[in-house]
DOVO-742370 format. One line per 10 residues: number of its first residue (from 1); their letters; for each residue x, y, z of C-alpha. Coordinates in steps of 0.25 Angstrom, whole numbers. Layout:
BEGIN
NUM) A) X Y Z ~ ...
//
This chain:
BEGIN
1) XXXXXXXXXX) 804 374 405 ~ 791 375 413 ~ 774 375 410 ~ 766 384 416 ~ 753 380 412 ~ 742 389 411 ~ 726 387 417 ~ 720 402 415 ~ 722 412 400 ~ 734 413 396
11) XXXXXXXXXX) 735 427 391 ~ 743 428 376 ~ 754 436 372 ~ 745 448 369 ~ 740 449 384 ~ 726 444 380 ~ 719 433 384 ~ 717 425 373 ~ 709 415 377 ~ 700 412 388
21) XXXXXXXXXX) 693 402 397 ~ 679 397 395 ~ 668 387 398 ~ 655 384 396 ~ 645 374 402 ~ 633 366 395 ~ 621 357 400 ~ 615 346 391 ~ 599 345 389 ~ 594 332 393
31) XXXXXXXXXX) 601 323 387 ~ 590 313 382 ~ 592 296 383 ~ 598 288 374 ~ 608 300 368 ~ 615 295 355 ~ 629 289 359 ~ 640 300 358 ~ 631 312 358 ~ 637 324 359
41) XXXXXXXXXX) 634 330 371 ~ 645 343 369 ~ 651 348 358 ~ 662 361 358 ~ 668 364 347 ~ 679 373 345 ~ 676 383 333 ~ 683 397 336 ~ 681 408 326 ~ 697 410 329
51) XXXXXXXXXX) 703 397 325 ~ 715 400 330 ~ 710 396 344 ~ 707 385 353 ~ 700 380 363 ~ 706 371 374 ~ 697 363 383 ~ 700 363 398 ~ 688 354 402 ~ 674 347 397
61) XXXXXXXXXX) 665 344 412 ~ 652 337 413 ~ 642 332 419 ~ 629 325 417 ~ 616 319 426 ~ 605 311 422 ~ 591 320 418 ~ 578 313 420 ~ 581 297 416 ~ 592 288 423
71) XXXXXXXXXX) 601 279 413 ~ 598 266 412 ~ 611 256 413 ~ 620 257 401 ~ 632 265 396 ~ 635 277 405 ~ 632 289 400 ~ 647 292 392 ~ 653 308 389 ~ 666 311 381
81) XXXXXXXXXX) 673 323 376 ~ 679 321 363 ~ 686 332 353 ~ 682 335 340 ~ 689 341 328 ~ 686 345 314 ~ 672 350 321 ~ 668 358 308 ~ 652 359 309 ~ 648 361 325
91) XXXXXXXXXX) 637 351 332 ~ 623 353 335 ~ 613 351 343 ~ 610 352 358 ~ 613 366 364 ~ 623 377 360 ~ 632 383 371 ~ 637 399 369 ~ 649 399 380 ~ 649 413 378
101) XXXXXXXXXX) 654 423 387 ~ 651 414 398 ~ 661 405 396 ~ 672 413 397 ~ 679 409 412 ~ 687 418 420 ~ 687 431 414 ~ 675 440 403 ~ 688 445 396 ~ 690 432 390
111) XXXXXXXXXX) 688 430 374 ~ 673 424 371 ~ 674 409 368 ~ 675 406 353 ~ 664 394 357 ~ 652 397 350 ~ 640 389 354 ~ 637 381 342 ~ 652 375 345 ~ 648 372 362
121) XXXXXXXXXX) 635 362 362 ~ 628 356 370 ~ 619 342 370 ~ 604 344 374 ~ 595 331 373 ~ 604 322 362 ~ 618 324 356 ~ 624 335 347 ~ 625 335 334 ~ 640 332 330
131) XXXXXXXXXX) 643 341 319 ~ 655 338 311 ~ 669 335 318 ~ 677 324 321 ~ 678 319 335 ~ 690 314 341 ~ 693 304 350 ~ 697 297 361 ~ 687 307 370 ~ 692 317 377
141) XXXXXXXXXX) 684 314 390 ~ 675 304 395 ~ 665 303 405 ~ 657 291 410 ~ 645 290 420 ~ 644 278 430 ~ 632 272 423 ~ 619 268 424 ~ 615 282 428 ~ 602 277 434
151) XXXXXXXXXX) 592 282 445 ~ 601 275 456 ~ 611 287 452 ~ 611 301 455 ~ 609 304 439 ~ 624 311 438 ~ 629 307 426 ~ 641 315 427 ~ 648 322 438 ~ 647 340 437
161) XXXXXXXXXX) 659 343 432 ~ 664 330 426 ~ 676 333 416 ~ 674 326 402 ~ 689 334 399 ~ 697 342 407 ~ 710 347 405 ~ 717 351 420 ~ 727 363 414 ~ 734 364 427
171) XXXXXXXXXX) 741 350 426 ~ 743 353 410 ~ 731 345 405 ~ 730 350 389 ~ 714 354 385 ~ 707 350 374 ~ 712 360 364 ~ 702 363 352 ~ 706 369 340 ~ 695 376 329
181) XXXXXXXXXX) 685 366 326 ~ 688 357 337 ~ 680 354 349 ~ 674 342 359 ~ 662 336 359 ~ 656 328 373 ~ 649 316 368 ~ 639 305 377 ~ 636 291 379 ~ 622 288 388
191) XXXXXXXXXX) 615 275 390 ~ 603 276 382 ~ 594 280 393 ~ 595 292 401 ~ 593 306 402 ~ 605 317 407 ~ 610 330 405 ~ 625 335 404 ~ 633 346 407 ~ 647 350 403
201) XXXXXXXXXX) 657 362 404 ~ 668 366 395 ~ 680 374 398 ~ 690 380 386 ~ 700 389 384 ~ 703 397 370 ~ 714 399 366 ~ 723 401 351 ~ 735 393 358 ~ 737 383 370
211) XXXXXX) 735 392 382 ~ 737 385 394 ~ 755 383 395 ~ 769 389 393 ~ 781 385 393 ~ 791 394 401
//
């Protein structure tokens, strides 16, 4: 017995596609100094009008620069993913993110995401609000900056394309798989000085069963 392992669609047995790839990106506002300790910077939820599907996580990339004002010496500036269930009232705050059609990867004829943009949001100046779930932990990812990030620096916080999470489906790495009311959030640590700004890209699958192996 063999596993072929799958990286692309995997068509059902009705000869449709029944699920596709997608991703989206999102930019912070300025992130203002002395951010509460575990702000949330990220939050996707997982809330599909069919809830017989899911959604399965490939990767969570980031990065992050200093704005106008250098960090003083203290704790580096801290990110980490963590999963979160029993999400039953959505966060607020910061900025919406519609994936939209412009998320779908590879193909137009793949199905619209069933991400809305109240469940995909995005910091501005200060932390989201939590809503109501529980978060789990040990963290999925986490990411720490050389510190202090002063003027002697070039102000990178984070490299472009730093990965938070990710999940290599060639050597059989499982995703984060989310079920309804499920989702991650992306929380922050910063000395208490500071100014900065972060971006991040999220890249899913849906899916209604596990899509990426058979046994043959």
């Amino acid at each position: 017995m063999s596993l072929t392992r799958f990286i692309r669609p995997v068509p059902s047995a009705r000869n449709e596609l029944i699920y596709g790839q997608y991703g989206a990106a999102a930019r912070t506002g300025i992130i203002a100094a002395g951010i509460t300790n575990d702000a949330e910077l990220l939050q996707f939820r997982w809330n599909p009008a069919d809830t017989s599907k899911r959604a399965f996580i490939r990767r969570v990339l980031v990065d992050a620069a200093v704005s106008t004002t250098y960090f003083a010496a203290g704790v580096p500036v801290q990110l980490e993913m963590l999963k979160c269930t029993g999400w039953s009232v959505g966060g607020s705050g910061g900025a919406a993110v519609d994936p939209g059609a412009a998320s779908r990867r590879g193909s137009s004829t793949m199905k619209a995401t069933e991400v809305v943009a109240n469940d995909f949001r995005i910091a501005t100046t200060a932390g989201l609000t939590a809503g109501t779930k529980t978060i789990a932990t040990p963290a999925l990812g986490f990411q720490l900056s050389g510190a202090p990030i002063t003027s002697s620096l070039s102000g990178q916080v984070f490299a472009p394309n730093t990965p938070l999470f990710e999940a290599d489906l060639s050597k059989g790495d499982h995703p984060l798989e989310l079920v309804a009311t499920e989702g991650f959030i992306v929380r922050c640590r910063a000395p208490a000085t500071g100014t900065w700004a972060c971006t991040f890209r999220v890249e899913w699958d849906e899916a209604d069963f596990f899509p990426y192996g058979t046994n043959n």
